[in-house]
C-alpha positions in Angstrom: 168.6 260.6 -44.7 167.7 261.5 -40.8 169.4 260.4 -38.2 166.9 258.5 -37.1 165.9 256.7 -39.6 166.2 256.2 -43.7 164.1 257.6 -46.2 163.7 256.6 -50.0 160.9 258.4 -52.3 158.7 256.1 -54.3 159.3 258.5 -56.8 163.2 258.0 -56.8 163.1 254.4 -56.5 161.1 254.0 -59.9 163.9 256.1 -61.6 167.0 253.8 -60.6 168.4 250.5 -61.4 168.8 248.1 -58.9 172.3 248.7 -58.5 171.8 252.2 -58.4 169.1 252.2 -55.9 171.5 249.6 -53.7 174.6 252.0 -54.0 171.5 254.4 -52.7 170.6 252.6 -50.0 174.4 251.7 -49.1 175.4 255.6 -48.7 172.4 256.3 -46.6 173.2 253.6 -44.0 176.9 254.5 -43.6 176.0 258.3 -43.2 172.8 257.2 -40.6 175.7 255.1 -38.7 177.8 258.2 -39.3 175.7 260.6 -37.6 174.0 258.1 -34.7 176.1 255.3 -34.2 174.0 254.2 -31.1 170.5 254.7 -32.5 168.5 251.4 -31.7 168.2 250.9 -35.7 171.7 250.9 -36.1 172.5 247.0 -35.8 169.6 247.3 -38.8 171.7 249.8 -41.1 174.6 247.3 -40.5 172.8 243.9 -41.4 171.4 246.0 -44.6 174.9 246.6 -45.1 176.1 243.3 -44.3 173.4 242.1 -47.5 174.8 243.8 -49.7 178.2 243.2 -49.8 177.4 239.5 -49.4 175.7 240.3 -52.4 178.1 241.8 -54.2 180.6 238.7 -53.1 182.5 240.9 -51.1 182.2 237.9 -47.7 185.1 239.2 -45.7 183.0 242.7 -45.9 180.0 241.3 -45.3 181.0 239.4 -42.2 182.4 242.6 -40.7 179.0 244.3 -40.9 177.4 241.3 -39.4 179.9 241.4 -36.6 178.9 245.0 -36.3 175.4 244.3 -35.8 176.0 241.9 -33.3 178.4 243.9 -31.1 176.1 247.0 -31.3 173.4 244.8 -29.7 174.3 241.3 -28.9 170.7 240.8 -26.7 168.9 242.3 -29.2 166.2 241.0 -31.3 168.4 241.1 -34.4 171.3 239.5 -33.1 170.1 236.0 -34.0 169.8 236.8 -37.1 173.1 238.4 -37.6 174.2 235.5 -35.9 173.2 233.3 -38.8 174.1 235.2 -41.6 177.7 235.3 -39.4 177.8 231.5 -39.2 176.8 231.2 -42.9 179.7 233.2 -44.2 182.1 231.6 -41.7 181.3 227.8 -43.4 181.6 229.5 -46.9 184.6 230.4 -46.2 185.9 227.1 -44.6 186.5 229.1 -40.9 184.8 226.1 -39.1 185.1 227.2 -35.2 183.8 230.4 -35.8 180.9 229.0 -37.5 180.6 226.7 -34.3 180.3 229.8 -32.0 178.0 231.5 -33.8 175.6 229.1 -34.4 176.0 227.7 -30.5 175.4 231.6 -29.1 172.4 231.7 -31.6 171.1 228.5 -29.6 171.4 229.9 -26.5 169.9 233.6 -27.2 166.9 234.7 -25.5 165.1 235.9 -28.7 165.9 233.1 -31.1 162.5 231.0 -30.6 162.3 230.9 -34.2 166.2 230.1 -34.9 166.3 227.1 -32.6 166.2 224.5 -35.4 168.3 226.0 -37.9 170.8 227.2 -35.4 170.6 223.7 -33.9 171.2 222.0 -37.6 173.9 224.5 -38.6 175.6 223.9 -35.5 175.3 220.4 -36.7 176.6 220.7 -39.7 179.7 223.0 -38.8 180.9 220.2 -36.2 180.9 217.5 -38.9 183.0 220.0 -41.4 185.1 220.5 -38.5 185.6 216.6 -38.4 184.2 215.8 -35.2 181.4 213.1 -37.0 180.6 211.6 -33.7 179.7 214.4 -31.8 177.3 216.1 -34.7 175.3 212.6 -35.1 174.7 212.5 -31.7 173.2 216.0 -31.9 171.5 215.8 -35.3 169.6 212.4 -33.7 169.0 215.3 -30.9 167.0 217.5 -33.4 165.1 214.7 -34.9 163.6 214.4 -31.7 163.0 217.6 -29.9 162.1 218.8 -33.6 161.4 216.3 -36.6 161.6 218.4 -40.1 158.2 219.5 -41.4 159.2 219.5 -45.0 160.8 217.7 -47.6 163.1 220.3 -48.5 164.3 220.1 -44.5 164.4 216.2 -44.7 166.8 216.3 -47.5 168.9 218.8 -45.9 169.3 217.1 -42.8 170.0 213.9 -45.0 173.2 215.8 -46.6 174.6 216.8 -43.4 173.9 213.3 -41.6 175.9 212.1 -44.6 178.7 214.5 -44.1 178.8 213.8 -40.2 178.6 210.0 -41.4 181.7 210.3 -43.2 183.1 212.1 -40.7 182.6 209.5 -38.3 184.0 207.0 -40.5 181.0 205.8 -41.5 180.8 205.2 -44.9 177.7 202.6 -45.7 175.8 204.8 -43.5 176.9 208.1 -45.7 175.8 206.3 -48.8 172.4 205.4 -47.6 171.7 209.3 -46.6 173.1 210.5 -49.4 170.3 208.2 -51.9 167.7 208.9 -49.3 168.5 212.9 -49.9 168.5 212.3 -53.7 165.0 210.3 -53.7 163.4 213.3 -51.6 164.8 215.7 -54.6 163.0 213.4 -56.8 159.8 213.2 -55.3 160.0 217.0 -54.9 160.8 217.6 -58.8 157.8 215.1 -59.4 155.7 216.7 -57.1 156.3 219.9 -58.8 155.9 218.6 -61.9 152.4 217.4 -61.2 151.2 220.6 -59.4 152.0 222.9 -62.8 150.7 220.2 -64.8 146.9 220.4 -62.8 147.7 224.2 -63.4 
């Protein structure tokens, strides 16, 4: 480990597990933050830390390393991204508001061009779980339009969390009707699987 950046041999890396290698790679981050807390790869070293604890489970530790990465550079490139990981954690573990203001900052950061529509359908989705049904229709309708989903795999997504901001907003029939549009795309999308390995 340097203190400007971290180093792993090929030849060490064939010799470990994967846990060992990430217990590794864990060690060498703490001691690069150690040694140069305000090198520009920092934020880095904290979202690599942030991965793996989110990984091992640990959320509550993982959400502090994301946090970390943020505050060491909140205009950097790699705040969006900790920004996402942040806001994922946040629903998981039911802290709606927080979730909110990540995944608004994210929407509004300089470098998160290609963030705008996940951040934007998060955002959507963490105001419906906080029971405000209305407000994340009105911006999911907003997405549709600035922009539509270019995959089925998005379309069904956006079909769950229209019927969670549907039943948020008291609208039940409506909530229904996504929720057998989202299963019909899983279907065509396990058919279409199907078919591909099958010309295979």
């Amino acid at each position: 480990v340097r203190a400007d950046r971290i180093e792993v041999s090929v030849e060490d890396v064939a010799q470990l597990s994967g846990a060992e290698l990430e217990t590794r790679i864990q060690a060498a981050c703490l001691r690069a933050l150690k040694t140069n807390a305000t090198h520009r790869d920092a934020p880095r070293a904290e979202m690599t830390l942030g991965t793996i604890q989110e990984g091992r489970g640990n959320l509550q530790a993982a959400l502090g390393h994301f946090r970390a990465a943020i505050e060491r550079d909140p205009s950097g490139e790699l705040a969006p991204e900790a920004l996402m990981q942040a806001g994922s954690l946040h629903m998981r573990l039911g802290q709606h508001a927080q979730a909110i203001e990540c995944f608004s900052t994210v929407v509004g950061h300089p470098h998160a061009r290609e963030q705008q529509a996940p951040a934007r359908l998060e955002l959507t989705r963490s105001i419906a779980a906080n029971g405000d049904g209305t407000q994340a229709l009105f911006l999911l309708d907003a997405l549709e339009k600035t922009a539509p989903a270019n995959s089925d795999e998005e379309r069904q997504t956006r079909e769950y969390v229209r019927a969670l901001a549907c039943l948020r907003a008291d609208r039940r029939a409506e909530a229904l009707e996504s929720l057998t549009r989202a299963e019909e795309r899983l279907y065509i999308a396990v058919l279409e699987e199907a078919y591909r390995r099958i010309r295979e």
